[in-house]
C-alpha positions as a LaTeX table, in Angstrom:
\begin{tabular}{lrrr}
\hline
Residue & $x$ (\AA) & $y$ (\AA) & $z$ (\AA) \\
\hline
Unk1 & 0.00 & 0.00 & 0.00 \\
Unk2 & 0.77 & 3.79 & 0.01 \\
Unk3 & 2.85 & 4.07 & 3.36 \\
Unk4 & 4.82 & 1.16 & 2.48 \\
Unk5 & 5.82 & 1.90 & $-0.45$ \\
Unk6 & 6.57 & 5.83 & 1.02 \\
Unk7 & 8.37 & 3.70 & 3.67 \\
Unk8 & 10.28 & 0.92 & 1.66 \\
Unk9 & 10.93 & 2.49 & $-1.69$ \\
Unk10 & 14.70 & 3.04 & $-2.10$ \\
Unk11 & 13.36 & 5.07 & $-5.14$ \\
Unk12 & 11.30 & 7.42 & $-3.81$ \\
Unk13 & 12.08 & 10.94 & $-5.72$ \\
Unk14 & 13.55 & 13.85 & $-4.14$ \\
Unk15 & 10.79 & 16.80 & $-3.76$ \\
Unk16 & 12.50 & 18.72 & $-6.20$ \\
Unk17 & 11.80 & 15.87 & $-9.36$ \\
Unk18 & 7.77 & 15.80 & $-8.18$ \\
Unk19 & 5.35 & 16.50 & $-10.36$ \\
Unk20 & 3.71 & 19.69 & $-9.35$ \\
Unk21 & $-0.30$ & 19.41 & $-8.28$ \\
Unk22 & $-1.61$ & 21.49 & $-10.80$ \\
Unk23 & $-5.64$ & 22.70 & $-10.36$ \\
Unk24 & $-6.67$ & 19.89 & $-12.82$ \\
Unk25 & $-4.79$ & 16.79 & $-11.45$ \\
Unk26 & $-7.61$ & 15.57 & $-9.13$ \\
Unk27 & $-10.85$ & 14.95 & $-10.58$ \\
Unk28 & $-14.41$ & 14.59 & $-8.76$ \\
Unk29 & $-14.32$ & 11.23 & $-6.91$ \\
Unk30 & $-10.53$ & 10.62 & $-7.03$ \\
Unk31 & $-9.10$ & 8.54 & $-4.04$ \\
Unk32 & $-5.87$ & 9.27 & $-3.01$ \\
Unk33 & $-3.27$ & 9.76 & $-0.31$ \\
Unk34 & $-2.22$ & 12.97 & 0.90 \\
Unk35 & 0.76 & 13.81 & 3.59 \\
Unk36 & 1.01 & 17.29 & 5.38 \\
Unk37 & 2.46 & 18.93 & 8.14 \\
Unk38 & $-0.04$ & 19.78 & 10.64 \\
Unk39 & 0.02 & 23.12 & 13.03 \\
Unk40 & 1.67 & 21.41 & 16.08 \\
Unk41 & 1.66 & 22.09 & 19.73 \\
Unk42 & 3.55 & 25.63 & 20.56 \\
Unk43 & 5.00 & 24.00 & 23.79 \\
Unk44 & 6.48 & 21.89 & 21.00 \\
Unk45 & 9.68 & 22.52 & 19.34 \\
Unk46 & 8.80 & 22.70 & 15.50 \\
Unk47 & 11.03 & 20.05 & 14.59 \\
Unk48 & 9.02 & 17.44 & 16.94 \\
Unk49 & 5.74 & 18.13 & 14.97 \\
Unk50 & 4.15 & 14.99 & 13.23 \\
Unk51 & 3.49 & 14.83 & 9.69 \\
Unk52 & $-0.55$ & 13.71 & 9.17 \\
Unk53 & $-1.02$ & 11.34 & 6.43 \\
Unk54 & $-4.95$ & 10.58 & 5.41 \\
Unk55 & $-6.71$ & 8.94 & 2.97 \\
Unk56 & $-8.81$ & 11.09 & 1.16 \\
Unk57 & $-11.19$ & 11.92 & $-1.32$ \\
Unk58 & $-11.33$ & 14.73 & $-3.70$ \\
Unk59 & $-15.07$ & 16.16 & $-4.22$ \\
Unk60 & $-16.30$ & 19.13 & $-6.01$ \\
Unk61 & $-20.23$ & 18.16 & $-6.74$ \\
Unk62 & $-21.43$ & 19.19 & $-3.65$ \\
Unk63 & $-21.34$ & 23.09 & $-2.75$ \\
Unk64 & $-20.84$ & 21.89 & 0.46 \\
Unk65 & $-18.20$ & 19.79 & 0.66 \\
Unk66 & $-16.01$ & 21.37 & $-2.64$ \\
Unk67 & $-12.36$ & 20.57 & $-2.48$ \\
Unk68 & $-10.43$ & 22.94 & $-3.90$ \\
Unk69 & $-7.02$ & 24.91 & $-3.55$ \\
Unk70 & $-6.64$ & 28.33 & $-2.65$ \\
Unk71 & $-4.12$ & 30.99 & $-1.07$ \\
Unk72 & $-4.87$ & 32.42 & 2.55 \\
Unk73 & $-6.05$ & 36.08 & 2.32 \\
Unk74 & $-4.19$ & 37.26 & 5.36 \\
Unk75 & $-0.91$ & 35.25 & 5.43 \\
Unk76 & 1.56 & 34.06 & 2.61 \\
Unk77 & 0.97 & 30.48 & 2.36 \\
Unk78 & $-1.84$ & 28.52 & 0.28 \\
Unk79 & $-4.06$ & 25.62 & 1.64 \\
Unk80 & $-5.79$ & 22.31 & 0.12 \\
Unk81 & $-9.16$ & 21.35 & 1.29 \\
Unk82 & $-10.10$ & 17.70 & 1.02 \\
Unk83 & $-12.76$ & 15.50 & 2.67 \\
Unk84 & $-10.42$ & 12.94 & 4.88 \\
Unk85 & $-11.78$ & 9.11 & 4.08 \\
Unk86 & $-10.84$ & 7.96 & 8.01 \\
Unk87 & $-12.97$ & 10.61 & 9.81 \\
Unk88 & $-15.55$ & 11.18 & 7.50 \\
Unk89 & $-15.17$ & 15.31 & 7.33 \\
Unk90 & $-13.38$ & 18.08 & 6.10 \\
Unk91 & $-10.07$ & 18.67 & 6.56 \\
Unk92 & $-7.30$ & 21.23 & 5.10 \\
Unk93 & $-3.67$ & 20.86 & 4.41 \\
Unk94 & $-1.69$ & 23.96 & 4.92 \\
Unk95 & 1.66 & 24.44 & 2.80 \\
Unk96 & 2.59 & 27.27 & 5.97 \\
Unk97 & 4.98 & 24.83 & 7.35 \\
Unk98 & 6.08 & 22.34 & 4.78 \\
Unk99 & 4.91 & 21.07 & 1.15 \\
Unk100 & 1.66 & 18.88 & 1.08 \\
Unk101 & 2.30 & 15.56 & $-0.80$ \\
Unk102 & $-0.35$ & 13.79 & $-3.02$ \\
Unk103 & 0.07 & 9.84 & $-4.20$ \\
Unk104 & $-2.73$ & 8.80 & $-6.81$ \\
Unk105 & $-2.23$ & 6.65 & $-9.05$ \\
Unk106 & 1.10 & 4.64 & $-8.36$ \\
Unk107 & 2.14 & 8.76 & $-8.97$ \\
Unk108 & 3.58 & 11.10 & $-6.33$ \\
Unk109 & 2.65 & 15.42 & $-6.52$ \\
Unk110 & 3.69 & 18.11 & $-4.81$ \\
Unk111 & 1.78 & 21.04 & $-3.47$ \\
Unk112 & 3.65 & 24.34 & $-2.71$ \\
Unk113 & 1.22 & 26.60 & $-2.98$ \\
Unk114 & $-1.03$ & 28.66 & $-6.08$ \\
Unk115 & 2.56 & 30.83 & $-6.62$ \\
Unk116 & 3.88 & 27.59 & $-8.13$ \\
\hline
\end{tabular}
């Protein structure tokens, strides 16, 4: 599965070879794994944050649930919203402290933000 091969690939590719999420690479309905870098505990050194990785599900049907990618209005970095498969919600992935990671598709993407 996904974390095993993120775990066991001695080919994995540096960030810098990714292919770049680009606004039409997910489609309505697509499965797919996503790894992020959460906002962590500030009594927590930075460097001891945990990295989240979901399953989840792109959707833009519903007006209520759209996925979609956008840049924050009052700070520099840019955001993914996604509906996360394990708890059944919404969740967002926030590029403010590290890239958000995408594998669909036996493919790996990165997300750095809408100034890509």
């Amino acid at each position: 599965d996904f974390w095993d091969y993120m775990l066991y690939n001695p080919r994995i590719e540096s960030e810098e070879s990714m292919k770049q999420l680009k606004k039409d690479t997910l489609k309505n309905g697509d499965v797919f794994n996503i790894s992020f870098l959460p906002r962590g505990d500030d009594a927590v050194p930075r460097h001891q944050w945990q990295t989240s990785f979901r399953k989840a599900k792109w959707i833009t049907d519903n007006p209520n649930q759209n996925c979609f990618t956008s840049k924050c209005k009052n700070k520099s970095h840019s955001y993914m919203k996604f509906w996360d498969m394990t708890k059944n919600a919404m969740r967002t992935a926030s590029t403010e402290f590290a890239s958000v990671f995408i594998f669909i598709k036996g493919e790996t993407f990165v997300y750095r933000g809408e100034d890509d």
